[in-house]
Structures are given as C-alpha cells and as structure tokens.
HTML snippet that shows the backbone in 3Dmol.js (N, CA, C, O; Angstrom):
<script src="https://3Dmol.org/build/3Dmol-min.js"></script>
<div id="view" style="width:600px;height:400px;position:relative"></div>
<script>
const pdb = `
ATOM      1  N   UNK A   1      -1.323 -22.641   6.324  1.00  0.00           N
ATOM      2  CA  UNK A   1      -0.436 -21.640   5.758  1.00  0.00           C
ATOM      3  C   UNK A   1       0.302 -22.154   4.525  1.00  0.00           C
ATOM      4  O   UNK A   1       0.753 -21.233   3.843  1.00  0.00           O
ATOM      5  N   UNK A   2       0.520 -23.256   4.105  1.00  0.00           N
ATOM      6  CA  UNK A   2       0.863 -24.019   3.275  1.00  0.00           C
ATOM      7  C   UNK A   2       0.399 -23.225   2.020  1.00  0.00           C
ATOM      8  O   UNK A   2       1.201 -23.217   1.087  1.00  0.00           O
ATOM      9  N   UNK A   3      -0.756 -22.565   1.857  1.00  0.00           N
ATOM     10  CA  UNK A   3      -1.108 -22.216   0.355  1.00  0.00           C
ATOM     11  C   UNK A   3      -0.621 -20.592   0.214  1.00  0.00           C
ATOM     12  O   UNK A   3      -1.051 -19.812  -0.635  1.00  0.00           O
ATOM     13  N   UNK A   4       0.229 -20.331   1.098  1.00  0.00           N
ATOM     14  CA  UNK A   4       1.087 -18.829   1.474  1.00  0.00           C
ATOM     15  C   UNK A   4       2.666 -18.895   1.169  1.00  0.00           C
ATOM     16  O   UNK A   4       3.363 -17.887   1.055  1.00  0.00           O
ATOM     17  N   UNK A   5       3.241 -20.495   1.027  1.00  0.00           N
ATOM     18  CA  UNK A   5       4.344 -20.672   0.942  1.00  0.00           C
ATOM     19  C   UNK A   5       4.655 -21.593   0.124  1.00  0.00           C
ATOM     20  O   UNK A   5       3.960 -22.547  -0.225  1.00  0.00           O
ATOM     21  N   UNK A   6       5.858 -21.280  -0.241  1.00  0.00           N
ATOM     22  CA  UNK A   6       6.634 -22.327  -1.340  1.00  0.00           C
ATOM     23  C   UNK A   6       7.702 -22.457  -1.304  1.00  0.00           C
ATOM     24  O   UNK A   6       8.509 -21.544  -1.132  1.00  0.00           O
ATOM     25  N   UNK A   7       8.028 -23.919  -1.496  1.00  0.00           N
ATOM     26  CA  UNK A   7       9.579 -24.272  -0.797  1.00  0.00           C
ATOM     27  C   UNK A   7      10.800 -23.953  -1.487  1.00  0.00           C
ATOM     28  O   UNK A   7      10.713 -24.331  -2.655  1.00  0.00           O
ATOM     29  N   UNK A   8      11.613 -23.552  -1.299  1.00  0.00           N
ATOM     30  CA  UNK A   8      12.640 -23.029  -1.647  1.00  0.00           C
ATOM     31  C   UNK A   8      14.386 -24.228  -1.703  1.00  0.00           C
ATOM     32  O   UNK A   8      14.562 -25.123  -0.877  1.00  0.00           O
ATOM     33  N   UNK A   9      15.296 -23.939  -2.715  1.00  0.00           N
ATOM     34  CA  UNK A   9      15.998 -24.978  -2.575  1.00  0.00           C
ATOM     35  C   UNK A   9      16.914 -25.444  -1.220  1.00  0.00           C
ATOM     36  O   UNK A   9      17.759 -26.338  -1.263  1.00  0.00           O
ATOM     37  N   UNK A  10      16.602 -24.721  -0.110  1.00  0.00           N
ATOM     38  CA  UNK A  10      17.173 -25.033   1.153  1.00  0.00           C
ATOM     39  C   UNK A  10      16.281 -26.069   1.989  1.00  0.00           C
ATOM     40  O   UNK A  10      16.518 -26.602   3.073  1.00  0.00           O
ATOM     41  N   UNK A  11      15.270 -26.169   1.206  1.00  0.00           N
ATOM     42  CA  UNK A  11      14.315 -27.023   1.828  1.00  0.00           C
ATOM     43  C   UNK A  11      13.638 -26.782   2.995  1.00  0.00           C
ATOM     44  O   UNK A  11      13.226 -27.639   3.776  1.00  0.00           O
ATOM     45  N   UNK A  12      13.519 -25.430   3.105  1.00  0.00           N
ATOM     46  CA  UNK A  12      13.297 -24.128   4.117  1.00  0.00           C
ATOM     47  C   UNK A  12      12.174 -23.494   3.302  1.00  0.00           C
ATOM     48  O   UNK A  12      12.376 -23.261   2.110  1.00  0.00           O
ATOM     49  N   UNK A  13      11.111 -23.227   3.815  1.00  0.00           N
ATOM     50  CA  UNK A  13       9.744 -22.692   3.601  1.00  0.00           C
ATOM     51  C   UNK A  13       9.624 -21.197   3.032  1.00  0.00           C
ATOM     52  O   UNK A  13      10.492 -20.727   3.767  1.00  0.00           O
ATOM     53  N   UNK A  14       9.260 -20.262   2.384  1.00  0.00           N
ATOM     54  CA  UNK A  14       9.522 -18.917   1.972  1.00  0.00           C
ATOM     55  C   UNK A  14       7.995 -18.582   1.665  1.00  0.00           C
ATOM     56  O   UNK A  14       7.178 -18.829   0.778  1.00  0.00           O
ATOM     57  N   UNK A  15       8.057 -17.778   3.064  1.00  0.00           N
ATOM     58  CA  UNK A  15       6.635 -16.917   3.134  1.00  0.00           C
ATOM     59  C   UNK A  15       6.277 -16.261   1.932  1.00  0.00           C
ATOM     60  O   UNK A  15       7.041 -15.437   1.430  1.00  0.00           O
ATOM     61  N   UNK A  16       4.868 -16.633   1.272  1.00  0.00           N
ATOM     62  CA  UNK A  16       4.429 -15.254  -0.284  1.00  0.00           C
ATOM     63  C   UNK A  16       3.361 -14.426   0.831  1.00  0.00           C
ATOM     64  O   UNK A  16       2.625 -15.036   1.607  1.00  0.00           O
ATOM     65  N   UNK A  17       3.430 -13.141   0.751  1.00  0.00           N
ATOM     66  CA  UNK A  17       2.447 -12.465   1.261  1.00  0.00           C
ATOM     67  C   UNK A  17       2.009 -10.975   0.397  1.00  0.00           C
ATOM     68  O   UNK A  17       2.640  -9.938   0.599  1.00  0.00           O
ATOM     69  N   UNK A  18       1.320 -11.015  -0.181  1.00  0.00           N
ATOM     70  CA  UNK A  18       0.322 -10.632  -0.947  1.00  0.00           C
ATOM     71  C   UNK A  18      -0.297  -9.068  -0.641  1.00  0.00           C
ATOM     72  O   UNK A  18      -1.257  -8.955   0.122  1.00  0.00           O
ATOM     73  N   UNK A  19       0.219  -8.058  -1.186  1.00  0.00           N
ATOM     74  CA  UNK A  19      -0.461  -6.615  -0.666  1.00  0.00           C
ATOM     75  C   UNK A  19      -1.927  -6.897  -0.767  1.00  0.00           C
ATOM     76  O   UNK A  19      -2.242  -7.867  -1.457  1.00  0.00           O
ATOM     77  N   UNK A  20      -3.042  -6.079  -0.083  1.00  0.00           N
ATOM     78  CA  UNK A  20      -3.701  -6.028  -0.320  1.00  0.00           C
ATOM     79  C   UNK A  20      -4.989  -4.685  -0.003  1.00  0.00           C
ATOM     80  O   UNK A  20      -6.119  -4.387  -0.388  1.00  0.00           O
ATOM     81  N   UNK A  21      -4.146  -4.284   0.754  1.00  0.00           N
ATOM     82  CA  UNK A  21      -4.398  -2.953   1.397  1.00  0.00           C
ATOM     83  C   UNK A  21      -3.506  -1.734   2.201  1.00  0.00           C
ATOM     84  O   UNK A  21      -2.914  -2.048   3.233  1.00  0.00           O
ATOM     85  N   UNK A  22      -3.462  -0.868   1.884  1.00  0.00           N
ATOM     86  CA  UNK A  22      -2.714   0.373   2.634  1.00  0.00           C
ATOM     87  C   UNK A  22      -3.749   1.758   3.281  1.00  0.00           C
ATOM     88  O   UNK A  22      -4.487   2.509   2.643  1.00  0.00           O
ATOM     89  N   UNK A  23      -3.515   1.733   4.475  1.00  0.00           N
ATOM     90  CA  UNK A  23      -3.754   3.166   4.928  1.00  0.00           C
ATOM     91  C   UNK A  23      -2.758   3.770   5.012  1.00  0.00           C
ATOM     92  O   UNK A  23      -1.680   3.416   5.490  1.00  0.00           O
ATOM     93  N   UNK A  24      -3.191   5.147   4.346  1.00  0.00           N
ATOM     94  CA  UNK A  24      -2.034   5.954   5.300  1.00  0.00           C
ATOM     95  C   UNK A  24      -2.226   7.769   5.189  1.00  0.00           C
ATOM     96  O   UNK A  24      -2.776   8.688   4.583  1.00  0.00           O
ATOM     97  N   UNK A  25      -1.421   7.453   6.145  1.00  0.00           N
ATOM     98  CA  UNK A  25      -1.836   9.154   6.637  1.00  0.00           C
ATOM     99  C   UNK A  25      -0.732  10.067   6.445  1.00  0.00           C
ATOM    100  O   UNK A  25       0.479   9.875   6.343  1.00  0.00           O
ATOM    101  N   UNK A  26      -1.594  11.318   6.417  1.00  0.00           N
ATOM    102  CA  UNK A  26      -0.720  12.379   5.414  1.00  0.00           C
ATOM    103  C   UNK A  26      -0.502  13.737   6.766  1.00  0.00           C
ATOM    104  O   UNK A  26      -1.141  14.064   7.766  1.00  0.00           O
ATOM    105  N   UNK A  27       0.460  14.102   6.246  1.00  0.00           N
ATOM    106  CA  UNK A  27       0.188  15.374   7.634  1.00  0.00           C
ATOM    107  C   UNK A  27       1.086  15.160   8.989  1.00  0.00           C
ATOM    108  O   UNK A  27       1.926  14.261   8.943  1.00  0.00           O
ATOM    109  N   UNK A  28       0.977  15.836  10.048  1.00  0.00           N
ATOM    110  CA  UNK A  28       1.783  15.797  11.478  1.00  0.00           C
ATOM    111  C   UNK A  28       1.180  14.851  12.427  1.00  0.00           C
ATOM    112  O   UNK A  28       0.080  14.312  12.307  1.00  0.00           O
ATOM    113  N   UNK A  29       1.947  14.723  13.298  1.00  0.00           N
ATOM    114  CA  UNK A  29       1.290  13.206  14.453  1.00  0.00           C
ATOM    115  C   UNK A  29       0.299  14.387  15.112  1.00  0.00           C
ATOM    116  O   UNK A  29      -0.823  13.892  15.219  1.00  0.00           O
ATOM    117  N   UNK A  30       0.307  15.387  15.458  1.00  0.00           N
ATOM    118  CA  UNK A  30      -1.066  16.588  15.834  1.00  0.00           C
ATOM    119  C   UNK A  30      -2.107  16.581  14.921  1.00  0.00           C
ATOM    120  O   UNK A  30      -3.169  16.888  15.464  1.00  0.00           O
ATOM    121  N   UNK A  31      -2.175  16.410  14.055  1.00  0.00           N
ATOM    122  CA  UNK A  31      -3.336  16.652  12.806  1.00  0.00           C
ATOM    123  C   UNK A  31      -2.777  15.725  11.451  1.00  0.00           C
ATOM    124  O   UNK A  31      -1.687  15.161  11.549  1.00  0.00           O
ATOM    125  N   UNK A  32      -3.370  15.638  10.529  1.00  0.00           N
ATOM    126  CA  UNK A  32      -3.205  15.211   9.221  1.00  0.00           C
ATOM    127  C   UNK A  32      -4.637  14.105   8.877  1.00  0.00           C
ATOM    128  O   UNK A  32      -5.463  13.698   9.693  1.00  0.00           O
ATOM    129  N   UNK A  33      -4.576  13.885   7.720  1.00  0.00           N
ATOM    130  CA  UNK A  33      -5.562  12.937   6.839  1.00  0.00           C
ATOM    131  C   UNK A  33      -5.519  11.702   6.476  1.00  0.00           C
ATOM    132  O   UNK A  33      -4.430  11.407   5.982  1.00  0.00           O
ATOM    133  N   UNK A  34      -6.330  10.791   6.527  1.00  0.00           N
ATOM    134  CA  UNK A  34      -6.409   9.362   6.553  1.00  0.00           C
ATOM    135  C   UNK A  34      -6.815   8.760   5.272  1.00  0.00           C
ATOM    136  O   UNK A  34      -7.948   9.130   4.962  1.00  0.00           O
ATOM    137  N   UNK A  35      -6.317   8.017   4.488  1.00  0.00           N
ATOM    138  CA  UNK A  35      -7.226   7.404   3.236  1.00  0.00           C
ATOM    139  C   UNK A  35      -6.517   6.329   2.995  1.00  0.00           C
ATOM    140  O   UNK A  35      -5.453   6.189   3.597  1.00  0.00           O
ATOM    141  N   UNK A  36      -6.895   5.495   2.203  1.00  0.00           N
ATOM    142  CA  UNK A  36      -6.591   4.311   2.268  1.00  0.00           C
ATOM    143  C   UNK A  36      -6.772   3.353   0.340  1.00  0.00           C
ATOM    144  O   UNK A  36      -7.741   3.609  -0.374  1.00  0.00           O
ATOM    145  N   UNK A  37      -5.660   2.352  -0.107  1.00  0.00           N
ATOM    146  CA  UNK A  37      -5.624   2.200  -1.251  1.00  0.00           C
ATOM    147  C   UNK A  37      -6.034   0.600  -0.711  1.00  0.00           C
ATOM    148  O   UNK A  37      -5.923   0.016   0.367  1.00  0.00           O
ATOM    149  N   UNK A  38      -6.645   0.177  -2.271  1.00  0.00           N
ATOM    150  CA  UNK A  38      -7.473  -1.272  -1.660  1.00  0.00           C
ATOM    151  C   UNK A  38      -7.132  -1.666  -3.292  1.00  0.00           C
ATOM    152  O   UNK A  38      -7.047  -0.941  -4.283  1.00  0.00           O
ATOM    153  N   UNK A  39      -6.995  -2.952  -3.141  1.00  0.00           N
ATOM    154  CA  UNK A  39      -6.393  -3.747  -4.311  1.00  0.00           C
ATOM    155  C   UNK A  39      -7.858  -4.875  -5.147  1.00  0.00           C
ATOM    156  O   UNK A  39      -8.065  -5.986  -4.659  1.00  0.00           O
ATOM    157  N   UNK A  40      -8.446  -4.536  -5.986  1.00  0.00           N
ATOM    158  CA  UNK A  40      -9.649  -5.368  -6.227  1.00  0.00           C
ATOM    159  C   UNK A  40      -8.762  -6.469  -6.743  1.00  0.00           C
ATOM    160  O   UNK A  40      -7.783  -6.195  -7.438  1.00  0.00           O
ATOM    161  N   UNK A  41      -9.228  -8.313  -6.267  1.00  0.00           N
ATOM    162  CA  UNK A  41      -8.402  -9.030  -6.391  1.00  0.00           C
ATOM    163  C   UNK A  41      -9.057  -9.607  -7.992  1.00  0.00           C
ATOM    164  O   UNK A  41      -8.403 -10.502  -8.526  1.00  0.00           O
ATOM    165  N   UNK A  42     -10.430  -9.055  -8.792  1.00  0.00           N
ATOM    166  CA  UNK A  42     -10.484  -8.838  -9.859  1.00  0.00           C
ATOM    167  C   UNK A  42      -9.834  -8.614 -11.506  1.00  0.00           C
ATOM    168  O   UNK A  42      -9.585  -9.176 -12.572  1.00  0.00           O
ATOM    169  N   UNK A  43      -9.787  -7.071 -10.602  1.00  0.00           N
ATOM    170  CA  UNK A  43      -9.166  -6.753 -12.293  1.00  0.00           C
ATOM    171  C   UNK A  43      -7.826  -6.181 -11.960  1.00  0.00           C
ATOM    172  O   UNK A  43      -7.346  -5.338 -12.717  1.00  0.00           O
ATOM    173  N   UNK A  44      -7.052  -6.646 -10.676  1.00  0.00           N
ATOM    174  CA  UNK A  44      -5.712  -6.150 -10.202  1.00  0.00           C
ATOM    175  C   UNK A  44      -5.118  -4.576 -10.249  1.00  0.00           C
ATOM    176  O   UNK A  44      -3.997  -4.109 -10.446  1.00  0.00           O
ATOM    177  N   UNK A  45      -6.601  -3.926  -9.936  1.00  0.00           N
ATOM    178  CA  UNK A  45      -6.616  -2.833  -9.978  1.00  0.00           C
ATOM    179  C   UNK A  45      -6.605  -2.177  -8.612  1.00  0.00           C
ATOM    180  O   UNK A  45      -7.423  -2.631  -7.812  1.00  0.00           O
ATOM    181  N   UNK A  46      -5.605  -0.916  -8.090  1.00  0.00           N
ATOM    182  CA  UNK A  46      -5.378  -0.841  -6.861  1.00  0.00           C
ATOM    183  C   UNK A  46      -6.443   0.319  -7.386  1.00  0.00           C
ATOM    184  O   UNK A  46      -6.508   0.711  -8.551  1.00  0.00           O
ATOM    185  N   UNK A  47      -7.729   1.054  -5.659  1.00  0.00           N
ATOM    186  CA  UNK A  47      -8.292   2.089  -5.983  1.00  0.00           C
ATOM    187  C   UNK A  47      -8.337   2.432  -4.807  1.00  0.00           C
ATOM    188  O   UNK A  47      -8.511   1.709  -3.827  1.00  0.00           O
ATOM    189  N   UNK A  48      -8.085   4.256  -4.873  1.00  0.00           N
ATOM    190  CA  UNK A  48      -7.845   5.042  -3.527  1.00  0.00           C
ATOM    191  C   UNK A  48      -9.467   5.112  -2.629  1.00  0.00           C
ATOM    192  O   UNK A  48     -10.475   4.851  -3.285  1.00  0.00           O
ATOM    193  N   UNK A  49      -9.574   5.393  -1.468  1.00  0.00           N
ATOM    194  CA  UNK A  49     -10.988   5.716  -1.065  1.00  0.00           C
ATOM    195  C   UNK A  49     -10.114   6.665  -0.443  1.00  0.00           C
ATOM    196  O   UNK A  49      -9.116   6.178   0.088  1.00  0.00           O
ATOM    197  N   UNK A  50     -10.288   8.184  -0.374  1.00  0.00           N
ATOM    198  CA  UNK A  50     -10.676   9.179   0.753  1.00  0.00           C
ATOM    199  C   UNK A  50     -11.716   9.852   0.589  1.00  0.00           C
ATOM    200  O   UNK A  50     -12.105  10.239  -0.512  1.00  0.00           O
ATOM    201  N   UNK A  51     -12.427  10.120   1.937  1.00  0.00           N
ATOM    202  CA  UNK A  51     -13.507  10.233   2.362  1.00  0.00           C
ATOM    203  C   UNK A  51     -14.332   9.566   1.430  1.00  0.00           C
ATOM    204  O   UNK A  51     -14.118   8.358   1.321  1.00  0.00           O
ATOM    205  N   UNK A  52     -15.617  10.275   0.419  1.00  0.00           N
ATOM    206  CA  UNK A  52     -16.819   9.757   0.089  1.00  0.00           C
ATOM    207  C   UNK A  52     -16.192   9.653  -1.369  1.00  0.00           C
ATOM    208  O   UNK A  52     -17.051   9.513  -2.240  1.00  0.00           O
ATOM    209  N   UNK A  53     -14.638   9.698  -1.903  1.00  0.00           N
ATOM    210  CA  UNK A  53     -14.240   9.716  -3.452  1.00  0.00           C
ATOM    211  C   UNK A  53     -13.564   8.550  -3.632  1.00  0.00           C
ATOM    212  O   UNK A  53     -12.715   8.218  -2.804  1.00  0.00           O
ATOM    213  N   UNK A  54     -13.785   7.927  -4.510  1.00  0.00           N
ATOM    214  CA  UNK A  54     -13.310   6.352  -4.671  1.00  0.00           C
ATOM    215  C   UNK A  54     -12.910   6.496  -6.272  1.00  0.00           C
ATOM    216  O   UNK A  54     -13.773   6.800  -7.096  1.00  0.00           O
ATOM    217  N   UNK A  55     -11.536   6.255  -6.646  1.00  0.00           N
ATOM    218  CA  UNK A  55     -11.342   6.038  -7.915  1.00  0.00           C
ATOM    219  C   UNK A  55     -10.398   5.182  -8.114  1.00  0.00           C
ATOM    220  O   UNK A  55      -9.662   4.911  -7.165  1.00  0.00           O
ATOM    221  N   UNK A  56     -10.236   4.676  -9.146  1.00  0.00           N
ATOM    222  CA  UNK A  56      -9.078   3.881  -9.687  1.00  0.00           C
ATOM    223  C   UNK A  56      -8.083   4.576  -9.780  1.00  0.00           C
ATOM    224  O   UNK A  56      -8.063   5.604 -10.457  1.00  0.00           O
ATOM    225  N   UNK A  57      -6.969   4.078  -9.034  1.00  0.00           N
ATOM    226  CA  UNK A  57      -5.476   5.012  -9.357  1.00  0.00           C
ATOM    227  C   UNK A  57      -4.058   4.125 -10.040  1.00  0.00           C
ATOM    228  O   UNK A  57      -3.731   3.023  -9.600  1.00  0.00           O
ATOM    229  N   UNK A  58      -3.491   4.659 -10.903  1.00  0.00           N
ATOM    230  CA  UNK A  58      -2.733   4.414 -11.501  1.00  0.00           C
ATOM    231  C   UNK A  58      -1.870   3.594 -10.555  1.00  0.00           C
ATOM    232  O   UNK A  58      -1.435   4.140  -9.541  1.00  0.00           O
ATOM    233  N   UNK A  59      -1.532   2.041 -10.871  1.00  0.00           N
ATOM    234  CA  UNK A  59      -0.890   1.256 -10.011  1.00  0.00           C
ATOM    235  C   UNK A  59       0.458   1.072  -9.737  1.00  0.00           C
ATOM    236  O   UNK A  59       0.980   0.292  -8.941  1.00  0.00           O
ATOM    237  N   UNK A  60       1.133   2.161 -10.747  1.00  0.00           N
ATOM    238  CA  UNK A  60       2.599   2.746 -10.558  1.00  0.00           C
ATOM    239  C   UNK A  60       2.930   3.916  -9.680  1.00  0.00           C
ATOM    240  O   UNK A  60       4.023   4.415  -9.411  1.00  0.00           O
ATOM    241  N   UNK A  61       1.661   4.243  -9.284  1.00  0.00           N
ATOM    242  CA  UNK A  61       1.805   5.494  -8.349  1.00  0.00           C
ATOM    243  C   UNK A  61       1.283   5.084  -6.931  1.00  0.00           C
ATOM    244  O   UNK A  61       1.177   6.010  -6.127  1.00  0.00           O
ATOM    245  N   UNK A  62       0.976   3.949  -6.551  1.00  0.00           N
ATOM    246  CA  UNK A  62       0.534   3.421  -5.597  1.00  0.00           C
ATOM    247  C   UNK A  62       1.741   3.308  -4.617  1.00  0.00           C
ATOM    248  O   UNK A  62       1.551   3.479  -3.413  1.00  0.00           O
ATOM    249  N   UNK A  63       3.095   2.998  -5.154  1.00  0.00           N
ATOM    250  CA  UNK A  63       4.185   2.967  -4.411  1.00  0.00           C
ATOM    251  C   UNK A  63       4.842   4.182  -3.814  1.00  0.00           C
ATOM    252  O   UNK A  63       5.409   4.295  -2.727  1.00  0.00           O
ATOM    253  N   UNK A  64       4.634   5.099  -4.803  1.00  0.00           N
ATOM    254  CA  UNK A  64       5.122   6.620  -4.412  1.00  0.00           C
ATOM    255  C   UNK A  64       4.304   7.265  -3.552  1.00  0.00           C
ATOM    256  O   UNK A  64       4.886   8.014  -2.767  1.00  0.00           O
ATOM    257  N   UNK A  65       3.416   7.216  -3.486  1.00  0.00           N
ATOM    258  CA  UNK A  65       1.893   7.667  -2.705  1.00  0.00           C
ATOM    259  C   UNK A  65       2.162   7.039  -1.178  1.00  0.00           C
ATOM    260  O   UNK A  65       2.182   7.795  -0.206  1.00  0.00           O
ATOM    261  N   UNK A  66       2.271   6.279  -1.107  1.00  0.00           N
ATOM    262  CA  UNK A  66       2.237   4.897  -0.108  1.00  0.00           C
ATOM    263  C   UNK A  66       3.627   4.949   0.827  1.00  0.00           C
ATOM    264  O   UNK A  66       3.823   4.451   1.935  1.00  0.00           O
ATOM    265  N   UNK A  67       4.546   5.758  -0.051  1.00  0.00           N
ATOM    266  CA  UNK A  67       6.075   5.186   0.872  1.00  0.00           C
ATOM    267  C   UNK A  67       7.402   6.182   0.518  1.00  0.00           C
ATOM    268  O   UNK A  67       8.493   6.380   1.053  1.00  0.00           O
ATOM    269  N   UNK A  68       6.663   6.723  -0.742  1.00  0.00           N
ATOM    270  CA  UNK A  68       7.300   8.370  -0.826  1.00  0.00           C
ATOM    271  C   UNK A  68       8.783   7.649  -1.747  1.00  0.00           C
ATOM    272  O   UNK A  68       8.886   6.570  -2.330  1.00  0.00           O
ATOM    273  N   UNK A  69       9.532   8.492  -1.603  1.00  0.00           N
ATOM    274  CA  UNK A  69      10.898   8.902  -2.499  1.00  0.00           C
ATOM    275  C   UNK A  69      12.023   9.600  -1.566  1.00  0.00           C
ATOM    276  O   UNK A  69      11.889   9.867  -0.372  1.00  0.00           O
ATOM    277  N   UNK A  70      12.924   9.788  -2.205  1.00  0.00           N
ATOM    278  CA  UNK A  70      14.342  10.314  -1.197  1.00  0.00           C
ATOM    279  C   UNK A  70      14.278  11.937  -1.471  1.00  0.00           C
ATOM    280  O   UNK A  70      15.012  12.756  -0.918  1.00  0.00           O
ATOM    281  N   UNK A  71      12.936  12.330  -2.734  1.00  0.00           N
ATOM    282  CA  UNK A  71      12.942  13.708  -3.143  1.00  0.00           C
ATOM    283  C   UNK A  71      11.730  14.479  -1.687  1.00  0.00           C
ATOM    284  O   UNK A  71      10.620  14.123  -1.290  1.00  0.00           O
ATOM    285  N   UNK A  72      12.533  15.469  -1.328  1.00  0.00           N
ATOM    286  CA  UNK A  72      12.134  15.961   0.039  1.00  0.00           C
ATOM    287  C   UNK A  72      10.795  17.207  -0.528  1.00  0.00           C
ATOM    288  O   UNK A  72       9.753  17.379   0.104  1.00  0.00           O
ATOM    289  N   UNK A  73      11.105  17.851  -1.652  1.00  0.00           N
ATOM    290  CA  UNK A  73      10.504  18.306  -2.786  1.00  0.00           C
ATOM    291  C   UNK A  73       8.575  17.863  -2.975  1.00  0.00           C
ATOM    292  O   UNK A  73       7.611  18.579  -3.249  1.00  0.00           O
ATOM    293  N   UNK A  74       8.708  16.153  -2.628  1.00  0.00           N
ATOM    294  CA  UNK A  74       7.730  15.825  -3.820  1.00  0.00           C
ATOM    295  C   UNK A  74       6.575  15.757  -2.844  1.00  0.00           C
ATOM    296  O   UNK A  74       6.809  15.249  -1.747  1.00  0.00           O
ATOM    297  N   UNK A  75       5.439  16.174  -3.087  1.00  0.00           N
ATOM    298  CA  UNK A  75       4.174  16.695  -2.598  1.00  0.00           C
ATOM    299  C   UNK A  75       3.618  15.328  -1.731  1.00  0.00           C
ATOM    300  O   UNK A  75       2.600  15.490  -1.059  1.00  0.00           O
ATOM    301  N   UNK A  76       4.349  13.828  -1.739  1.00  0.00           N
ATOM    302  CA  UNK A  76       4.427  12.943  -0.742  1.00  0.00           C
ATOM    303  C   UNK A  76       5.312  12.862   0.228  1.00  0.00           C
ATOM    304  O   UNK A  76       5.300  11.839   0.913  1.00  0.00           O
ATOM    305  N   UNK A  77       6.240  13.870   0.502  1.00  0.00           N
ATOM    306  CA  UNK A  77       6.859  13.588   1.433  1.00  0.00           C
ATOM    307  C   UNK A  77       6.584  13.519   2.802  1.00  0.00           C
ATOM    308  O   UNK A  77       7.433  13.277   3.660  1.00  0.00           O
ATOM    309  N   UNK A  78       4.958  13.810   3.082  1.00  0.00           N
ATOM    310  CA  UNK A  78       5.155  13.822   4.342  1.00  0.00           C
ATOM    311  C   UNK A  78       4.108  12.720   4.574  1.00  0.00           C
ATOM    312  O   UNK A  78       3.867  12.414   5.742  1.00  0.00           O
ATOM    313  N   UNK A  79       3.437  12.070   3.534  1.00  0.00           N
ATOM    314  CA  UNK A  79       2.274  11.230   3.400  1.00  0.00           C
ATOM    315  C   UNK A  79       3.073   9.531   3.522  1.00  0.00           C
ATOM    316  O   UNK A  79       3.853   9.075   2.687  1.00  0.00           O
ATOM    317  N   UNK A  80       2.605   8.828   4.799  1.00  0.00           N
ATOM    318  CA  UNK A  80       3.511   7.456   5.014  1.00  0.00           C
ATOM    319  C   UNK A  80       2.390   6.347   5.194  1.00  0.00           C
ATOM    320  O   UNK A  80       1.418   6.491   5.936  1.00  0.00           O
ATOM    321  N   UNK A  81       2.587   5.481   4.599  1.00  0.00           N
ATOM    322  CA  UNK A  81       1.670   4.249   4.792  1.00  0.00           C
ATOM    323  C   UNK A  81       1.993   3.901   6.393  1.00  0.00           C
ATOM    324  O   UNK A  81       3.048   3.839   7.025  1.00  0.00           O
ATOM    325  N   UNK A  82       0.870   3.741   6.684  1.00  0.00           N
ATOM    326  CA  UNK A  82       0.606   3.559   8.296  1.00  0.00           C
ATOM    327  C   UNK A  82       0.530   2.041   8.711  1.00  0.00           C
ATOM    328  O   UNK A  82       1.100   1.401   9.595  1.00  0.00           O
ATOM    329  N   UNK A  83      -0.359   1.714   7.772  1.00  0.00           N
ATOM    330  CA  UNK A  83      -1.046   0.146   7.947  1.00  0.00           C
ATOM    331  C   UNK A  83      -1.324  -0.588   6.787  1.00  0.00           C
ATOM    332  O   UNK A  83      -2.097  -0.234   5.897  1.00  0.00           O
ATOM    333  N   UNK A  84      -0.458  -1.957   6.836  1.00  0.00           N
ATOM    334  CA  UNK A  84      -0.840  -2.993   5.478  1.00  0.00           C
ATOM    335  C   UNK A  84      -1.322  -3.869   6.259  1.00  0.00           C
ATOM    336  O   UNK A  84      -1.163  -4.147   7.447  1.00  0.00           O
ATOM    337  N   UNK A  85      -2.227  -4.454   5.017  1.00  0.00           N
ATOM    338  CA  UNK A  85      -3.022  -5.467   5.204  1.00  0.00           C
ATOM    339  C   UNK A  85      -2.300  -6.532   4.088  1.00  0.00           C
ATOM    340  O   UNK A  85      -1.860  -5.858   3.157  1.00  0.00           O
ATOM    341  N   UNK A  86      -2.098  -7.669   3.933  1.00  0.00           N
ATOM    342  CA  UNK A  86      -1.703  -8.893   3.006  1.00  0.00           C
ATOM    343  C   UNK A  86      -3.083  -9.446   3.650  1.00  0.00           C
ATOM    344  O   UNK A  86      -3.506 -10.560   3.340  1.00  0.00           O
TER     345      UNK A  86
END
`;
const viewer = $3Dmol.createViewer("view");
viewer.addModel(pdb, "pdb");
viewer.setStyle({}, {cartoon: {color: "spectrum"}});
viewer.zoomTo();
viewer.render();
</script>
C-alpha cells in the first residue's frame, strides 16, 4: 500500500485514493436506470457507458451527474452515484 500513500508532516501516513469509476443509478428504489462513468487512465478522460452508448463526457460534469447539487430543479436530482471504484 505504500505506493497509495504519502507521508505527511505528523509522520502519520495519508491515504491517495484515486477515482476511477462510478455507477449510478437514476430513478426510485422500485424502478430507475443504471450507467456507469469510467476514467481512461490514458488520456484522463472520464466516459459514460449506458446501455450499448459509450461517449466521452465532459469531465466537469462528471461531478454534477454523479452527486447532484443543492438545486432540487436540476434534471440530476434524483440520479446518485451508487458505487465507486478507486
């Protein structure tokens, strides 16, 4: 784990952990939709897959998409990252 951490001036260890994947689902705990954002460790480009459509998505919108806003309004509000992967 050593190549995950770096020591800090307390001389106390400080976990780095690294996004690297999000599912998440959109909709009611009865129904809703699953898709998922994946980070190519390439060209540091995050890209959505739902169902059979795979594109590159703007990596400033990956956060709003993923974990929403305090605006009750915005067409993510009901869409919550379920599952990260580092």
């Amino acid at each position: 784990m050593n190549k995950y951490m770096i020591p800090n001036n307390d001389y106390k260890q400080k976990i780095i952990y690294n996004l690297k994947a999000i599912v998440i689902h959109g909709g009611k705990s009865e129904q809703g939709h699953y898709f998922s954002f994946i980070k190519d460790n390439v060209d540091n480009y995050w890209y959505k897959f739902n169902d059979e459509h795979v594109m590159k998505y703007d990596n400033n919108k990956v956060k709003i998409e993923a974990f929403g806003n305090n605006d009750n309004n915005n067409i993510y509000h009901e869409m919550k990252a379920y599952l990260l992967f580092y």
